[in-house]
C-alpha positions in Angstrom: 182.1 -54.9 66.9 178.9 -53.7 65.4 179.3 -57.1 63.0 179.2 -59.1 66.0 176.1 -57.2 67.7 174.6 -58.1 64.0 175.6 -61.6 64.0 174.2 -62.2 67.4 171.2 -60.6 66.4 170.7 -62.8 63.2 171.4 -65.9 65.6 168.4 -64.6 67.6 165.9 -63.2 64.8 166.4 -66.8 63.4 165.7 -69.2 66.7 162.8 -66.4 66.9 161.9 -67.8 63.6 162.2 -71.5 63.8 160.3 -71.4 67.4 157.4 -69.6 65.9 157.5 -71.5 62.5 157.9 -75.2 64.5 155.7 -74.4 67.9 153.6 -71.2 67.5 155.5 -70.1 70.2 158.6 -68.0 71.3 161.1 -68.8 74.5 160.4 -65.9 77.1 164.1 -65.2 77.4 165.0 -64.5 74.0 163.1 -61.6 74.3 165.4 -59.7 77.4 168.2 -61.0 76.0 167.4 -59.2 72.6 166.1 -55.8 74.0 169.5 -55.7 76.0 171.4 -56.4 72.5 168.9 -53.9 70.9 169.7 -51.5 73.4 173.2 -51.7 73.3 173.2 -51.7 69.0 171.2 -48.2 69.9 173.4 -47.1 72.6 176.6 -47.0 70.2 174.8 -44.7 67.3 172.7 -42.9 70.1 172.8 -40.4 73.3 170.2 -41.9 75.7 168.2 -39.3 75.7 167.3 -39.7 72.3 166.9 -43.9 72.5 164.2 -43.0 74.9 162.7 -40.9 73.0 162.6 -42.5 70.2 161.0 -45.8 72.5 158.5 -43.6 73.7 157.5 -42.8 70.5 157.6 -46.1 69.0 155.5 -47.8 72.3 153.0 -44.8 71.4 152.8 -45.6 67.8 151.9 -49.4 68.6 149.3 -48.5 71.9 147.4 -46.3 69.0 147.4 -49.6 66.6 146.0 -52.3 69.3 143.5 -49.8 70.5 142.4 -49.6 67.2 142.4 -53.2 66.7 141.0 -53.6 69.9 138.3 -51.5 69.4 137.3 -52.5 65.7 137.3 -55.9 67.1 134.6 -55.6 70.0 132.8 -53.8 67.8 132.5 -56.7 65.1 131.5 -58.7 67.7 129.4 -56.8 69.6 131.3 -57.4 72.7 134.8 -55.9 74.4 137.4 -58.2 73.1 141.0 -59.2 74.8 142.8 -59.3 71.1 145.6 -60.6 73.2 145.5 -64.4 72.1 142.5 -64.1 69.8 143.7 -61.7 67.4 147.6 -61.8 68.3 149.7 -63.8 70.3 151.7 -62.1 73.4 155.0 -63.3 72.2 153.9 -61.3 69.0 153.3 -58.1 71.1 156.3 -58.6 72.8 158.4 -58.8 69.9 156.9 -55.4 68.4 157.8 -54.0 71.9 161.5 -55.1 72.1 161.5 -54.3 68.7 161.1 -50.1 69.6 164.6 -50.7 70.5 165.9 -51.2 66.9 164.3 -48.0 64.8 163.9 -44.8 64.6 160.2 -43.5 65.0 159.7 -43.6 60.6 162.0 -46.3 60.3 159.8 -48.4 63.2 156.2 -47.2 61.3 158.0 -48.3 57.6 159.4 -51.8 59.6 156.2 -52.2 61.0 154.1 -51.7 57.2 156.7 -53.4 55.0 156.8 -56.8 57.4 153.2 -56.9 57.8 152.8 -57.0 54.2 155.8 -59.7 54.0 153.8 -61.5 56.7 150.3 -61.4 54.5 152.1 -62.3 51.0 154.1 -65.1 53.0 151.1 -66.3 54.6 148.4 -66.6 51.2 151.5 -67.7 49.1 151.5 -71.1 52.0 148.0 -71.1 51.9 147.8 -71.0 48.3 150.4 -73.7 48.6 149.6 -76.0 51.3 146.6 -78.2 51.9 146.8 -77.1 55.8 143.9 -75.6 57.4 145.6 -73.2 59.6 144.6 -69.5 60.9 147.4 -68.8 63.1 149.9 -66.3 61.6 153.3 -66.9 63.0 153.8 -63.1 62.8 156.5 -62.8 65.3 158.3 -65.4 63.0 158.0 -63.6 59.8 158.5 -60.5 61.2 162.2 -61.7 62.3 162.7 -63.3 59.3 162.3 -60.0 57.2 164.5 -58.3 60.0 167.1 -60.6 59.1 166.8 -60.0 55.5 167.0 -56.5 56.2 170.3 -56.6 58.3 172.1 -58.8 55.7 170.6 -56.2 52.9 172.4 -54.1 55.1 175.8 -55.9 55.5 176.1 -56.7 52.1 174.8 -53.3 49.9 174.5 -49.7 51.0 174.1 -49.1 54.7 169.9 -48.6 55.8 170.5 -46.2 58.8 167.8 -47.8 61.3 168.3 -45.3 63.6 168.0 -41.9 61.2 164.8 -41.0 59.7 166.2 -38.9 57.2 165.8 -41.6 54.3 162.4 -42.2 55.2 160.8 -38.6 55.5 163.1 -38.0 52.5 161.5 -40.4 50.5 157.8 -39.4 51.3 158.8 -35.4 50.6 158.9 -34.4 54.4 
């Protein structure tokens, strides 16, 4: 079953990735449909109790970041700035949102470091590359192409628990 939930997933990550790639855009109703298979991935390793608090945590984590961003960009330009559409698209905070659904709080924080710097590498390597004078960022696009890297990493060598942090905090000596 759980192959099937991945498959479907894949299928999903990757229209994600062609729609963002092609049109700088995602559909609106890939995103419920994914948080209800996200959920239900979850729901099979997890009590719900612990999905939502692991959400919770994870919604937290990314509120902190686009304060942040939020507030280092009004003050670079001396005036409040909506980063929604300026900085990052909506369909790119939605994805991050659905995407609380799929890790652990450290696995979501290490997700959410490791396919930012896949989207920045990705993005000067076309740069470097193309003759296109482009600033948008299709980060909702790379982001699901690095989650589907990581889910066939998954199928085809040693399991990455995406719902156990015990790897993670391992790994950093907590």
């Amino acid at each position: 079953m759980i192959y099937i939930i991945d498959s479907l997933l894949v299928f999903l990550f990757c229209v994600i990735v062609f729609q963002d790639f092609k049109f700088r855009a995602i559909s609106w109703f890939i995103l419920p449909l994914l948080t209800a298979v996200l959920f239900y991935k979850a729901s099979t390793v997890l009590a719900y109790p612990i999905i939502f608090k692991y959400l919770v945590f994870n919604v937290s984590f990314l509120v902190i970041q686009f304060i942040g961003l939020t507030i280092y960009m009004s003050l670079r330009n001396k005036k409040i700035v909506n980063i929604i559409d300026s900085s990052i698209g909506l369909g790119d905070l939605l994805l991050l949102v659905v995407l609380c659904f799929a890790f652990s709080p450290a696995n979501y924080i290490l997700f959410y470091i490791c396919s930012s710097i896949f989207t920045l590498i990705g993005f000067v390597v076309f740069k470097l590359l193309s003759k296109k004078e482009t600033i948008e960022i299709p980060l909702a696009g790379a982001q699901s192409c690095f989650l589907v890297l990581l889910i066939a990493f998954n199928f085809f060598f040693s399991p990455v628990l995406f719902y156990s942090d015990d790897l993670v905090l391992s790994l950093i000596g907590v």
